[in-house]
ZASE-146973 format. One record per residue (C-alpha): residue in three letters; y, z, x. Coordinates in steps of 0.25 Angstrom, whole numbers. Each point is the difference from the previous one (the first is absolute). Layout:
ALA,Y,Z,X $
...
//
This chain:
UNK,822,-142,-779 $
UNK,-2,15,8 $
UNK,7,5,-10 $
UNK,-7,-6,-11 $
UNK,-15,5,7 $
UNK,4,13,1 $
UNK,6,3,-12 $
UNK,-14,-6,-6 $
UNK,-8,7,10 $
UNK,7,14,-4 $
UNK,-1,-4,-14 $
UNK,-15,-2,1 $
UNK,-1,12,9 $
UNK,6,7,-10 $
UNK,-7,-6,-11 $
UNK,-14,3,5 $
UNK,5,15,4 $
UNK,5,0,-14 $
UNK,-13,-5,-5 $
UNK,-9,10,8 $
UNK,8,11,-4 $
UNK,-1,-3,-16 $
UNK,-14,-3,2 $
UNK,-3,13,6 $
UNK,9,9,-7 $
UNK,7,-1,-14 $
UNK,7,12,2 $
UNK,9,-1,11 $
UNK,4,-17,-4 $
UNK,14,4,-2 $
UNK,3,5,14 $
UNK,-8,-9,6 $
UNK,12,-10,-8 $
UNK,12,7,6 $
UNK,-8,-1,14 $
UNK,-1,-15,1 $
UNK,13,-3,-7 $
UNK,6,8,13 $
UNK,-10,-6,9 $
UNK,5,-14,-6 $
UNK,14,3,1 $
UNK,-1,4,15 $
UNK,-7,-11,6 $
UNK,10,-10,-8 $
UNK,10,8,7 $
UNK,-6,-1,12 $
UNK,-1,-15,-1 $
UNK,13,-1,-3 $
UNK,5,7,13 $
UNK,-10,-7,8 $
UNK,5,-14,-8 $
UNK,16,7,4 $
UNK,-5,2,15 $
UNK,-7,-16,2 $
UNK,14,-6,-7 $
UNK,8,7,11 $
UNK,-8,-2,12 $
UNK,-1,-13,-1 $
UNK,16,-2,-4 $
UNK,1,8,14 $
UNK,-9,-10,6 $
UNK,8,-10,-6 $
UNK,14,7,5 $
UNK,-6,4,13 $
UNK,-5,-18,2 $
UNK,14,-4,-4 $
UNK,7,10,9 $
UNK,-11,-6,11 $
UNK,3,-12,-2 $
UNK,14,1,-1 $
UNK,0,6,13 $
UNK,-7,-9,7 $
UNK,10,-9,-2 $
UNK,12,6,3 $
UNK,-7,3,13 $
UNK,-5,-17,4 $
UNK,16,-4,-4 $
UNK,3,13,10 $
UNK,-8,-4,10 $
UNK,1,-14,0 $
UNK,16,4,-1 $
UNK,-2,6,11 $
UNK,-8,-10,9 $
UNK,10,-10,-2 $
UNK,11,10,5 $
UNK,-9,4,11 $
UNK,-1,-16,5 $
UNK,14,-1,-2 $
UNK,1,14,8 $
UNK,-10,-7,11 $
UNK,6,-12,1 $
UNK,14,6,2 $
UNK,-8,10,9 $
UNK,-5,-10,9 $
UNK,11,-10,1 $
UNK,9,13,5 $
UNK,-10,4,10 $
UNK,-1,-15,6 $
UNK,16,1,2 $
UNK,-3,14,6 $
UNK,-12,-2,8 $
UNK,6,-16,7 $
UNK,12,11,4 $
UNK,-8,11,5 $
UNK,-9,-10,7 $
UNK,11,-5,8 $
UNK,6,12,3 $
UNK,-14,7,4 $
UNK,-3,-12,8 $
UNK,16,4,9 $
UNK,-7,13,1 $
UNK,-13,-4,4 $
UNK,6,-10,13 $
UNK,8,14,3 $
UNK,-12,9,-2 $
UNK,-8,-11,8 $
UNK,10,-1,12 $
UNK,0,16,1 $
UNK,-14,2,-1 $
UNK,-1,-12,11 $
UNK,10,8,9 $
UNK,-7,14,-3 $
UNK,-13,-6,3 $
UNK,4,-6,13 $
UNK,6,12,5 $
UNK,-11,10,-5 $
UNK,-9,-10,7 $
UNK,8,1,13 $
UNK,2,16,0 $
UNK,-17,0,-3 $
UNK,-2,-9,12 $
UNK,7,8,9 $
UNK,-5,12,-6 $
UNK,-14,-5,3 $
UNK,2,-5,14 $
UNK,7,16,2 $
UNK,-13,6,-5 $
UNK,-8,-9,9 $
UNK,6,0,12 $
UNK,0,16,-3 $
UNK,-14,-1,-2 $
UNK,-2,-7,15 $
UNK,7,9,6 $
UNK,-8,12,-6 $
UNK,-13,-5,2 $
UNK,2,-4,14 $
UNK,6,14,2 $
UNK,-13,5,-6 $
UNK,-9,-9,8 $
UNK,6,6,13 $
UNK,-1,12,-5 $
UNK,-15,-2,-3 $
UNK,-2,-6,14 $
UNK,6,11,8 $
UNK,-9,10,-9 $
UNK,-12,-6,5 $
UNK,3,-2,13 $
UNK,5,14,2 $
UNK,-13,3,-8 $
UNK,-9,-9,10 $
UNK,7,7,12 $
UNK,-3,12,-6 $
UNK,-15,-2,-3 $
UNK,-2,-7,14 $
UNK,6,13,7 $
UNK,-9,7,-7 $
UNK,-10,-6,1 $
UNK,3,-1,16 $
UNK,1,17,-1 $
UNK,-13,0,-6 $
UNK,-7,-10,9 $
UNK,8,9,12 $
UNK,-6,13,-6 $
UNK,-14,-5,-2 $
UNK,1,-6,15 $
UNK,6,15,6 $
UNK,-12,6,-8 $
UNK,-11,-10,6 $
UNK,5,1,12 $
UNK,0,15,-1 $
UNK,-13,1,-4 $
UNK,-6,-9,11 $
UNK,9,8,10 $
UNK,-8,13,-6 $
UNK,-13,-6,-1 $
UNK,1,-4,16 $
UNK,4,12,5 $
UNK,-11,6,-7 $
UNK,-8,-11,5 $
UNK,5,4,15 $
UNK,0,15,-1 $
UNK,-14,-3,-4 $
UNK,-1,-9,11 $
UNK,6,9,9 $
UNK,-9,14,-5 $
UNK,-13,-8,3 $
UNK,4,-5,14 $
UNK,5,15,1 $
UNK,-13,5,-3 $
UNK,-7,-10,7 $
UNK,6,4,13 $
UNK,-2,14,-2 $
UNK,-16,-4,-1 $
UNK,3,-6,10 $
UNK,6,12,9 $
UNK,-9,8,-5 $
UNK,-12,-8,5 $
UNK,8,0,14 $
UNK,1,16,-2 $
UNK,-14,1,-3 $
UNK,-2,-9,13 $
UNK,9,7,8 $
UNK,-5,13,-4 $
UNK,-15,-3,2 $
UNK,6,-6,16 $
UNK,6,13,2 $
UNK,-13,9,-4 $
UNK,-7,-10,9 $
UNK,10,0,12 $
UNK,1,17,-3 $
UNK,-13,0,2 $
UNK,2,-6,13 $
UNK,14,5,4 $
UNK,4,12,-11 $
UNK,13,2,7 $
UNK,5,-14,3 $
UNK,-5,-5,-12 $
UNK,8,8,-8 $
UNK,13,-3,7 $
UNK,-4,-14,-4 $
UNK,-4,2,-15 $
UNK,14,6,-1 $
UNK,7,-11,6 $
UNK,-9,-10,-8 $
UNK,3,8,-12 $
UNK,14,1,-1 $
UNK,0,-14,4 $
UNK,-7,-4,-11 $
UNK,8,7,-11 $
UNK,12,-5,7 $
UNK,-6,-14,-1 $
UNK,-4,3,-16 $
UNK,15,8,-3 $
UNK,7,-13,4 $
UNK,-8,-11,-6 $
UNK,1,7,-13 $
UNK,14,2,0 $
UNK,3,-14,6 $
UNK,-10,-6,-12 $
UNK,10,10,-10 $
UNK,12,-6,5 $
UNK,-5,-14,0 $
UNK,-4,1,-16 $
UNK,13,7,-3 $
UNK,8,-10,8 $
UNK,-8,-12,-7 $
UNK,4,7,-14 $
UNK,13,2,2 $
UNK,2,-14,6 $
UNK,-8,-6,-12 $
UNK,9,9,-9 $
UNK,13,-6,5 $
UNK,-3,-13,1 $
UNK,-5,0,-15 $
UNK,13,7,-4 $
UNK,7,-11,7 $
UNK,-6,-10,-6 $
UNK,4,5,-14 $
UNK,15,2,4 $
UNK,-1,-14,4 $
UNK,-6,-6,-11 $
UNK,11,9,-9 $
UNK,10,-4,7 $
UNK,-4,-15,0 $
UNK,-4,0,-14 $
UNK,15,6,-4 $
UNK,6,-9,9 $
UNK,-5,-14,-7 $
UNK,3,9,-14 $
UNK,14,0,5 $
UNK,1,-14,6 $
UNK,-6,-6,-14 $
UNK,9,7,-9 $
UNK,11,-6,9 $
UNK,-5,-14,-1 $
UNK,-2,1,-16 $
UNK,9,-4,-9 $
UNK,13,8,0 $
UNK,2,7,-15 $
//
């Protein structure tokens, strides 16, 4: 039926180009002739070829579906082939690795109970050697710690002893300095003490001059010569009198200094020598290092 339509459809085609051209000009009708005889004779060869072309497709198709089909059946007979031999294969398979397996069962359950017994008796001598590792390191342990608690305690007594002789030295020094300067502050007091009785007396002398002096120019008025002789006597004795109370007030003050002095400085060396002392008995009576 293509065919048929195409060749009518090229006929007409040609046939109405035919007809134009006869209709519009008379002269050229021959070639115009020759043109769509040629014209007709390619596109019947065309359909031809493509007519040629269809009929061998579809006889490929056809060949190709066969081939297909062909194929698809050798390959079910292959593979049900196949799965029958591969149950068989299984079956076989299996019963042999029952046979195996119910001997290798019994044969890994020997080496199991001899596996079992060694790992019992590595066990129980692994847990022996670790106990008395452990009781080792422990005991180890007691004894260095105690070693260090000693250690700890005689550091802190020897630092308490330290600390409390210096702190005694301190208290020592601050004492000897207090003391020192009470010392200094009465013999200030005292040689003040003593200047103002010093000069007190000397007032005092000096009035008795005065009086002295104003009895002698009354009594030389009376008796120039005896009076005289008198003053002298009276004079000397009083500078004798004023010579040896100063000199005995000296020597008292400087006496009472040094006596103060010394008794201070002994003091000290007792409270030293006391301090050292219970130094020395407490270290004795702590605890030996």
């Amino acid at each position: 039926m293509s065919r048929s339509s195409s060749s009518s459809s090229s006929s007409s085609s040609s046939s109405s180009y035919y007809g134009r051209s006869s209709s519009s000009s008379s002269s050229s009708s021959s070639s115009s002739s020759s043109i769509s005889t040629v014209v007709v004779i390619v596109v019947v060869v065309v359909v031809v070829v493509v007519v040629v072309v269809v009929v061998v497709v579809e006889v490929v198709v056809v060949v190709i579906v066969v081939v297909v089909v062909v194929v698809v059946v050798v390959v079910v007979v292959v593979v049900v082939v196949v799965v029958f031999v591969v149950e068989v294969v299984v079956v076989v398979v299996v019963v042999v690795i029952v046979v195996v397996a119910v001997q290798v069962v019994v044969e890994v359950v020997d080496v199991v109970l001899i596996v079992v017994v060694v790992v019992v008796v590595v066990v129980v001598v692994v847990v022996v050697v670790v106990v008395v590792v452990v009781v080792v390191v422990v005991v180890v342990v007691v004894v260095v710690v105690v070693e260090v608690v000693i250690v700890v305690v005689v550091v802190v007594v020897v630092v308490v002893v330290v600390v409390v002789v210096v702190v005694v030295v301190v208290v020592v020094v601050v004492v000897v300095v207090v003391v020192v300067v009470v010392v200094v502050v009465v013999v200030v007091v005292v040689v003040e003490v003593v200047v103002e009785v010093v000069v007190e007396v000397v007032d005092v002398v000096v009035v008795v001059v005065v009086v002295v002096v104003v009895v002698v120019v009354v009594v030389v008025v009376v008796e120039v010569v005896d009076v005289v002789v008198v003053v002298v006597v009276v004079v000397v004795v009083v500078v004798v009198v004023v010579v040896v109370v100063v000199v005995v007030v000296v020597v008292v003050v400087v006496v009472v200094a040094v006596v103060v002095v010394v008794v201070v400085e002994v003091a000290v060396v007792v409270v030293v020598v006391a301090v050292v002392a219970l130094t020395i008995i407490g270290s004795d009576l702590g605890p030996d290092p």
